[in-house]
N, C-alpha and C positions, 0 to 999 in steps of 0.2 A: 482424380479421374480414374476411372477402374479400363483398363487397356484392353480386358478381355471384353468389357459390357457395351464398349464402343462400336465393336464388330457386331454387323449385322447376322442372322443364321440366316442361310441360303437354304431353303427346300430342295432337297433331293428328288430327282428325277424318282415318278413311281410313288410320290409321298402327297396326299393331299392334308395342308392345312387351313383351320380354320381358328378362329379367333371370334369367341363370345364373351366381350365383358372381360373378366380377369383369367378365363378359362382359354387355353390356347388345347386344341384337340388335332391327333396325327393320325392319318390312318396310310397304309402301306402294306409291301407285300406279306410280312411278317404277321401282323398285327393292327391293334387299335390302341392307342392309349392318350389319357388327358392330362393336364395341368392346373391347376386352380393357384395363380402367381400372387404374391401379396400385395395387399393395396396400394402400398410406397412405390410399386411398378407400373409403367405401361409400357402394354405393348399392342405395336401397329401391323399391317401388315404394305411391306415396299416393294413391286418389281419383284415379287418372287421371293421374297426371303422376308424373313420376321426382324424387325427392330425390334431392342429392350432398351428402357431409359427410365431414369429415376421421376417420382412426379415431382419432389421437390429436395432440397440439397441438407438433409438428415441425415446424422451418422447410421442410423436403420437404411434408408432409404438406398445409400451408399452401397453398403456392405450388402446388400440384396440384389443389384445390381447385374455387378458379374456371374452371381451365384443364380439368379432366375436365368440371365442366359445360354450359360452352361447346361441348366436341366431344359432346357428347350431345346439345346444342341443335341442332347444324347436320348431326348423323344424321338428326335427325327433319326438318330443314326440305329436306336432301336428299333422303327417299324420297319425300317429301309434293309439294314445287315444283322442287326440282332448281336447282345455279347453273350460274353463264354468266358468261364474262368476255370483251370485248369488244377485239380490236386494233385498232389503226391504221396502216397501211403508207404514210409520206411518203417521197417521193423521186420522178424519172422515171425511169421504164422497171422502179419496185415494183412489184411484185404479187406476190398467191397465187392457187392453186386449188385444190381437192381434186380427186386421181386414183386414186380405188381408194381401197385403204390407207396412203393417201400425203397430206402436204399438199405440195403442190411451192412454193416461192417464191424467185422472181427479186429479191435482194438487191445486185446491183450487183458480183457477185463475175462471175468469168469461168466458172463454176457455177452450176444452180441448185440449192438445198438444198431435197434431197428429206427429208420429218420424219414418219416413222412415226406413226400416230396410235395411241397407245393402247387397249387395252381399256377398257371404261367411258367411254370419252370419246365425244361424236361434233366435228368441225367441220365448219363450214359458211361459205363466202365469200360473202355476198349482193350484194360488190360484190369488184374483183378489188385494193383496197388497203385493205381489210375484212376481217376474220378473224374469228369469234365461236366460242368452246370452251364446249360446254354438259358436263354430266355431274350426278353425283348424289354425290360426295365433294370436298365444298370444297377440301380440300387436293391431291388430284389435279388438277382444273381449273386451280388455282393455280400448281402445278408445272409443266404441258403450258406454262401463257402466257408462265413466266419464260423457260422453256428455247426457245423460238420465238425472244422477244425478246432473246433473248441472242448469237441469231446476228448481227442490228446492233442495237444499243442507238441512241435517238436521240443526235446529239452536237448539241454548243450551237453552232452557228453557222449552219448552213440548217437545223436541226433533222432533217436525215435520219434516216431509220430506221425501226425497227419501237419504236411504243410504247401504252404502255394506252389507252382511250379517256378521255378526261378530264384524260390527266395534262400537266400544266404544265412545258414544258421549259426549264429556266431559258438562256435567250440573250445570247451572247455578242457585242460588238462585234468585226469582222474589224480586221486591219493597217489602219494609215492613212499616206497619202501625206506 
């Protein structure tokens, strides 16, 4: 029995949904966005808040479960608050900026990598080894941050790089004498 999939998602105040067939659709002050859940799913709508439940007792059916409820949770927490995930650019002579449709960032390469920004998304540099990616689909945001930080991934010995804010770069000792 999946403990997450049991819990009903509650609509947020400011959030209207609806529910076609497999398709559960959020709209809100943020945004609009939809869901098309897999067949082994239903879902109803109860008193305000969405139920997910399995149609029949399938290790597929199972495993889908918690994981349709969950993206139905962070439809609604997206059109309602919207997420954001935060960079960090160490190194001299890092930075970013936004130019236009562009994020530009000087990575240490004889280049600088210019990075499309998406639809749905916006960035924003408040400082220029600062990046912050907001949007209204958790998993797009997520996407824009990997694909950024994967032009330098921090390494373990100055820690250079581009990495999350909070994340802990395991470090290494250099050569010794």
């Amino acid at each position: 029995m999946s403990r997450i999939g049991k819990k009903a998602v509650p609509v947020p105040s400011g959030v209207t949904a609806n529910i076609e067939g497999q398709t559960v659709k959020a709209k809100g002050p943020k945004g609009a966005l939809q869901l098309v859940l897999p067949d082994e799913i239903v879902v109803t709508m109860e008193q305000g808040s969405v139920k997910v439940d399995p149609r029949n007792e399938t290790k597929r059916a199972r495993s889908m479960w918690g994981t349709s409820r969950t993206l139905v949770s962070n439809m609604f927490t997206g059109v309602s608050k919207g997420f954001e995930q935060k960079l960090e650019i160490v190194g001299v002579g890092y930075r970013a900026a936004v130019q236009g449709k562009n994020l530009q960032i000087a990575l240490g390469f004889s280049h600088d990598v210019l990075y499309p920004i998406p639809d749905g998304i916006a960035i924003a540099t408040p400082k220029p080894t600062e990046v912050v990616i907001s949007g209204i689909d958790k998993q797009k945001v997520g996407q824009v941050a990997a694909e950024i930080r994967a032009y330098r991934p921090p390494e373990p010995y100055k820690g250079k790089g581009v990495k999350y804010a909070g994340e802990y770069i395991f470090r290494k000792e250099g050569k010794k004498k």
